[in-house]
C-alpha distance (Angstrom), angle and dihedral (degrees) to the residues before:
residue distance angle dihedral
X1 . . .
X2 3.79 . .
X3 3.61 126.2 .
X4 4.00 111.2 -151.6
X5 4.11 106.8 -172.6
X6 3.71 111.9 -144.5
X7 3.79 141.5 167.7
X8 3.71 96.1 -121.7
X9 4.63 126.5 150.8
X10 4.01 97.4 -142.9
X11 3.93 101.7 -166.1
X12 4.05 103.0 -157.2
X13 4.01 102.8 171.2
X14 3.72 96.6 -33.9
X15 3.62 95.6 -42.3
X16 3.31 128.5 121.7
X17 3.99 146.5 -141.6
X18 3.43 131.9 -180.0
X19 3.52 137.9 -171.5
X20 3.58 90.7 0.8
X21 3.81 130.0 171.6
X22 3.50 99.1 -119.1
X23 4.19 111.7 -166.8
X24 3.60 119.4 -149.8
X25 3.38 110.0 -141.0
X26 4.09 138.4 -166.3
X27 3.54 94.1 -125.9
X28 4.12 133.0 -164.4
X29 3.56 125.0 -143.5
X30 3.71 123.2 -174.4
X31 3.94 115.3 -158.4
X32 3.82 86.6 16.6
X33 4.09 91.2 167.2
X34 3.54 101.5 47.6
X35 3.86 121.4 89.8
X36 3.82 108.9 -75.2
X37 4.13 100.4 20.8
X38 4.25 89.0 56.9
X39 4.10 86.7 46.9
X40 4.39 87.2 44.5
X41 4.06 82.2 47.3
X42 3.55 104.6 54.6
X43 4.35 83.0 42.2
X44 4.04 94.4 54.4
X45 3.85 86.9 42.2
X46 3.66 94.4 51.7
X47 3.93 90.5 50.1
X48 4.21 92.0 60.5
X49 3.84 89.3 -96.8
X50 4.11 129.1 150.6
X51 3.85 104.7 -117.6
X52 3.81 123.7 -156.3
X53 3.44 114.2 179.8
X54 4.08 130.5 -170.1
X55 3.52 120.4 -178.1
X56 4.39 131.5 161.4
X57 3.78 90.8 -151.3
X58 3.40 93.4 -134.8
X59 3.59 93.2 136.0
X60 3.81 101.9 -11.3
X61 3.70 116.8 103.4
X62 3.57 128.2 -135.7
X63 3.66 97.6 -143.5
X64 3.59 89.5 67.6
X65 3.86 90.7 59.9
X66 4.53 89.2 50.0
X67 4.22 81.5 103.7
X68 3.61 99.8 44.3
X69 4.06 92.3 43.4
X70 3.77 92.1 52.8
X71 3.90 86.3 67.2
X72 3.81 142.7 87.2
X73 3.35 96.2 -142.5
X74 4.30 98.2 58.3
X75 3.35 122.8 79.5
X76 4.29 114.8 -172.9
X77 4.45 121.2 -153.1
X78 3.13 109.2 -179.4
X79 3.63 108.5 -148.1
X80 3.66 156.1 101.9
X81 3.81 129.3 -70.2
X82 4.20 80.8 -141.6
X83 4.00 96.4 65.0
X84 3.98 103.1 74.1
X85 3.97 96.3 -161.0
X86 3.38 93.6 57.1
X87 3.83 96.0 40.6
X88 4.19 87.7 54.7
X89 4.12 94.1 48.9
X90 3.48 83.8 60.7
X91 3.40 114.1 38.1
X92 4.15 79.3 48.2
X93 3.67 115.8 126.2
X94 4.25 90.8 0.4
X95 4.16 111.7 129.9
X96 4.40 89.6 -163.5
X97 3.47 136.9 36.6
X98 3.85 127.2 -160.3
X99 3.93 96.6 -159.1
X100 3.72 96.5 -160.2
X101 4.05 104.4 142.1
X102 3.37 117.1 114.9
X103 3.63 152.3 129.7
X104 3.54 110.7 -100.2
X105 3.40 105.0 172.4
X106 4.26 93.1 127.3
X107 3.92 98.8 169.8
X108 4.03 104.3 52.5
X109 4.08 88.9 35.0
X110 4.08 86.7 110.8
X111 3.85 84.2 62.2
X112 3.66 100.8 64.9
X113 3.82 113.4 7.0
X114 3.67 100.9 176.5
X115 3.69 89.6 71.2
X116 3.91 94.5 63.4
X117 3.57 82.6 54.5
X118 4.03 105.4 44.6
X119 4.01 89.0 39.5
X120 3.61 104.4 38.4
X121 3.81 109.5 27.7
X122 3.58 108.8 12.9
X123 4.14 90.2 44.3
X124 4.65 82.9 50.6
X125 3.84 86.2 51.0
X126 4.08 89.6 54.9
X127 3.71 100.1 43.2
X128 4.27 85.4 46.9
X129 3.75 83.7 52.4
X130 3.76 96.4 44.0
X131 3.85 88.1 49.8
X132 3.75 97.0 55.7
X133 3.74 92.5 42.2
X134 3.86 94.6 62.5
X135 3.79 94.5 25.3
X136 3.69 102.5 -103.6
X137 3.90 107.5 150.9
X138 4.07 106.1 172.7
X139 4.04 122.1 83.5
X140 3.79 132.5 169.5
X141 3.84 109.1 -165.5
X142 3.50 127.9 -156.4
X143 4.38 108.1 -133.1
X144 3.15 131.2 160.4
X145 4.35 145.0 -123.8
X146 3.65 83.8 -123.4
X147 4.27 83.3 80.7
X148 3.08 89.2 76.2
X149 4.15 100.0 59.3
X150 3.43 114.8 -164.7
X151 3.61 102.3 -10.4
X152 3.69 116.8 -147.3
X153 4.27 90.1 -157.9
X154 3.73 113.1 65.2
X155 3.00 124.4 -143.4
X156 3.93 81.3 37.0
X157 4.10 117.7 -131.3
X158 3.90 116.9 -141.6
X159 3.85 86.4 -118.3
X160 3.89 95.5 46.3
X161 3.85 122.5 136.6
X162 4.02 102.8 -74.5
X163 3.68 107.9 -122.5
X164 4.09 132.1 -151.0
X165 3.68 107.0 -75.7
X166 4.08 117.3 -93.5
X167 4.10 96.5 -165.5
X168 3.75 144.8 20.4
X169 3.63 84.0 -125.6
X170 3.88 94.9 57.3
X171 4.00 92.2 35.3
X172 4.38 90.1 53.7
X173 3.91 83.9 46.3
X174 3.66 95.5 55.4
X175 3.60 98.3 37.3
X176 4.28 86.2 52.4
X177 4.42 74.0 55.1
X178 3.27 94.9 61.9
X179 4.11 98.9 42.1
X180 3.61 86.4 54.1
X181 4.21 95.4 47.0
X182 3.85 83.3 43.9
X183 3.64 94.9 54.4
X184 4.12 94.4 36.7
X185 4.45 78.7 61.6
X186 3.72 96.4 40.6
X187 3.80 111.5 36.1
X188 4.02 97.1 17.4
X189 3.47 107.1 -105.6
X190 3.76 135.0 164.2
X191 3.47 114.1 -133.3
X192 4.06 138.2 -165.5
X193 4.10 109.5 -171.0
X194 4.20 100.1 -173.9
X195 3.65 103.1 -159.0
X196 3.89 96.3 -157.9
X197 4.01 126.8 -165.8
X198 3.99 108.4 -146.1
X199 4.01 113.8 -47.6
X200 3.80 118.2 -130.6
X201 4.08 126.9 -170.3
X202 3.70 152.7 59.3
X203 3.47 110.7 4.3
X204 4.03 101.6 21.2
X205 3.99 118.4 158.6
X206 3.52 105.7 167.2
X207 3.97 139.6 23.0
X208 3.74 128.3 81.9
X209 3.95 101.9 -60.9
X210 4.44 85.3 55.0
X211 3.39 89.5 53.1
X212 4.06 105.5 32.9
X213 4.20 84.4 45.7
X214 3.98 85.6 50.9
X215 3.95 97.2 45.1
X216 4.19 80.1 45.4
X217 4.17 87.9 57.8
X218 3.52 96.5 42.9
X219 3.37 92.8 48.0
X220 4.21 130.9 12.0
X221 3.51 96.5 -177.3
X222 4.05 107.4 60.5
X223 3.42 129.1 17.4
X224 3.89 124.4 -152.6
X225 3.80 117.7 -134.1
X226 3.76 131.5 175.7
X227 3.57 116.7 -127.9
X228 3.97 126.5 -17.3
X229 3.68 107.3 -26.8
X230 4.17 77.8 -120.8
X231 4.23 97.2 96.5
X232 3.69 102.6 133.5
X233 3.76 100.5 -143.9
X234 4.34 133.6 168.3
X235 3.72 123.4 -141.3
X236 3.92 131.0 -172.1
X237 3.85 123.4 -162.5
X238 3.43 113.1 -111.3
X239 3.96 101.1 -116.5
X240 3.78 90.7 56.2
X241 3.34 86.8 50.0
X242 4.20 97.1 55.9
X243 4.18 80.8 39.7
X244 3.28 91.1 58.0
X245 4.16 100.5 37.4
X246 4.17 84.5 47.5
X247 3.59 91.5 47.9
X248 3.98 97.8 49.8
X249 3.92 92.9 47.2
X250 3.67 88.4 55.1
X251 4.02 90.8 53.6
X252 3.40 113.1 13.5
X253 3.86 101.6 132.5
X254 3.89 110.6 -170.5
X255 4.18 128.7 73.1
X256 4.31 81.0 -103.3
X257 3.38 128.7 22.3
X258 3.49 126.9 -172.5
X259 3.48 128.1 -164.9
X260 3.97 136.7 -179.5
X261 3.80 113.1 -135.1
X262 4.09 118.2 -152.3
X263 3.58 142.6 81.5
X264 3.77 136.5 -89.7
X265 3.40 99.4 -82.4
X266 4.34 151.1 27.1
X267 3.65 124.2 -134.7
X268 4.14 119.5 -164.0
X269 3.67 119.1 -110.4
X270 3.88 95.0 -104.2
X271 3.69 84.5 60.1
X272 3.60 91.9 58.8
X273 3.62 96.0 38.1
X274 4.05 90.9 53.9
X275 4.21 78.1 56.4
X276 3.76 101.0 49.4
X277 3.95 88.3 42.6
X278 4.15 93.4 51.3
X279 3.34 85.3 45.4
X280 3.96 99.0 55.1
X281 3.98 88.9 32.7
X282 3.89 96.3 -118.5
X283 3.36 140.0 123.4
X284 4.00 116.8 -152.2
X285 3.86 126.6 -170.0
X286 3.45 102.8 -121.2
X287 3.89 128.2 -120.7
X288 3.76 110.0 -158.4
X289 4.03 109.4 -165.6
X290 4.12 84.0 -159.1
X291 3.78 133.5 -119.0
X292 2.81 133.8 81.0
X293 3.90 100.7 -87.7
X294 3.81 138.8 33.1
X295 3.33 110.5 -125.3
X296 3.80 145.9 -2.2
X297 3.65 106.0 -66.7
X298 4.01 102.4 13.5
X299 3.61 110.6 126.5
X300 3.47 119.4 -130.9
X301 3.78 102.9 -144.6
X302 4.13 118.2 33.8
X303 3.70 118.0 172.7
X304 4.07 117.7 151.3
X305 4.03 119.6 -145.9
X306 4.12 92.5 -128.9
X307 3.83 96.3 -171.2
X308 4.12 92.1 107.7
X309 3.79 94.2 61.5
X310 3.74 96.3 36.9
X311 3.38 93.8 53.4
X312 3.95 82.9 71.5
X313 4.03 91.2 63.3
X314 4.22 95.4 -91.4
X315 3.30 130.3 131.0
X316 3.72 135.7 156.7
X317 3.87 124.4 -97.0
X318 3.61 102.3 -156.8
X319 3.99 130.0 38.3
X320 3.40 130.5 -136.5
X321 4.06 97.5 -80.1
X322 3.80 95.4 53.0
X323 3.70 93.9 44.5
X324 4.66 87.4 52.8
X325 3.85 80.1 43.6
X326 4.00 97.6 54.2
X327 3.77 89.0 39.3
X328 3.51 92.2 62.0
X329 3.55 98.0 39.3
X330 4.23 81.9 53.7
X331 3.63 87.3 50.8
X332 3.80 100.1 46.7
X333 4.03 89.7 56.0
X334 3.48 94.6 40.7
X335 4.46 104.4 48.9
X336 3.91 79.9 153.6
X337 3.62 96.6 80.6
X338 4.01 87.3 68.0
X339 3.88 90.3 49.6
X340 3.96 91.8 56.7
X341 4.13 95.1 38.1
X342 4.09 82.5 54.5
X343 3.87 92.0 56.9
């Protein structure tokens, strides 16, 4: 690692450094195609940093990597998180890792369970190994609210009670948690577990505004949606949430950290499906499938206590509205993210 002193004003949410030491750092980014790792890339990158990125492609897209490609400083492997030698020639020489490869698909986890476990907790285990074995001893982790199940403490406090698990998705998330805590203790890492809420923005392929934006195309006239329409659900944009990953690996102080990722506040999935539907200039019947949630395992009510990582000096600049709205905007210039989900 090289530390290059310069006189540089870093605005991060109206905060401000100067004169910092900034290090430039050979980084490693797992899932470095998909959604938030290509938008983490292009960040790194644009701070001076070495990028290394690995990436199966099995739902990452390469267009999102066009940026990071057309630099010195990027380096792509494609590969999986399961095949050890190629995990260690990348991870070779890196002093971080932002460990954000994953399966996320939440709602059709009941339909093939092993996958959770190969992707999520399995794939943790082999980048923790692949870190001790060349001496790499800082992680950020992507998690996830849906850890916490159906929380009985709203808005819900990193150190709340720890509930029964609601998903395979959640359960594979927390058990890559406690690998990573484990390993902080017994080979003495440093460790930044992001618990996010659902990420909006440039770049989004999956979630509920992909899929109510796609029903919307196919259809103009009726609109699908699971369960009530009354889900109370939080959402974060996905540039506050890189500001806010960036800014807690710089200061994070403990052996773990753990930090909830959201904003202040939920809406209900009507709300946002009044946005998305202003936004496109329809107006849908709508075709509740009743209940009040839409699948096994989705939580009905997700709201994040957010003290933790504002306590650092972050906070989000858009709400929940904004972040739908940009989405869709994203979506409507970019129709060819439905062609390449399809195949």
């Amino acid at each position: 690692m090289s530390l290059l002193a310069v006189r540089r004003k870093v605005a991060c949410n109206g905060l401000a450094f100067v004169n910092s030491i900034i290090c430039i750092m050979k980084t490693l980014v797992t899932g470095c195609a998909g959604f938030i790792g290509s938008t983490l890339v292009d960040r790194l990158l644009a701070a001076g940093h070495d990028v290394i990125g690995i990436d199966n492609f099995s739902t990452g897209q390469r267009r999102f990597l066009d940026g990071a490609l057309s630099s010195g400083h990027f380096s792509l492997i494609e590969g999986d998180l399961l095949d050890d030698v190629t995990l260690g020639k990348a991870i070779k020489g890196c002093t971080v890792v932002y460990h954000l490869a994953a399966n996320a698909d939440v709602r059709f986890g009941t339909e093939h369970p092993r996958k959770d476990l190969e992707q999520n907790t399995i794939a943790t285990y082999n980048v923790l190994e692949a870190m001790r074995a060349h001496g790499v001893r800082k992680i950020a982790f992507s998690s996830t609210g849906s850890v916490y199940g159906e929380s009985a403490v709203i808005p819900t406090p990193e150190n709340g009670p720890f509930p029964i698990q609601t998903s395979l998705y959640g359960a594979s998330k927390a058990a890559g948690e406690g690998l990573i805590a484990a390993y902080c203790e017994g080979f003495g890492f440093q460790s930044c577990i992001f618990r996010f809420v659902s990420i909006l923005g440039e770049r989004y392929t999956h979630g509920h505004v992909f899929d109510f934006y796609k029903k919307l195309k196919d259809d103009p006239l009726r609109l699908p949606v699971l369960g009530n329409g009354k889900q109370r659900k939080s959402y974060l944009y996905v540039q506050d949430c890189i500001d806010a990953m960036l800014l807690a690996m710089e200061m994070a102080p403990d052996k773990v950290n753990i930090f909830n990722l959201g904003v202040d506040t939920y809406c209900e999935v009507n709300d946002s499906i009044g946005w998305i539907c202003n936004a496109l200039g329809v107006q849908p019947a709508l075709d509740y499938a009743g209940g009040d949630r839409g699948w096994i395992g989705d939580n009905p009510f997700i709201f994040l206590d957010t003290k933790r990582i504002r306590a650092l000096g972050w906070s989000p600049r858009l709400g929940i509205q904004e972040g739908v709205l940009r989405t869709v905007a994203y979506l409507r210039q970019n129709e060819w993210v439905f062609e390449l989900r399809a195949s």
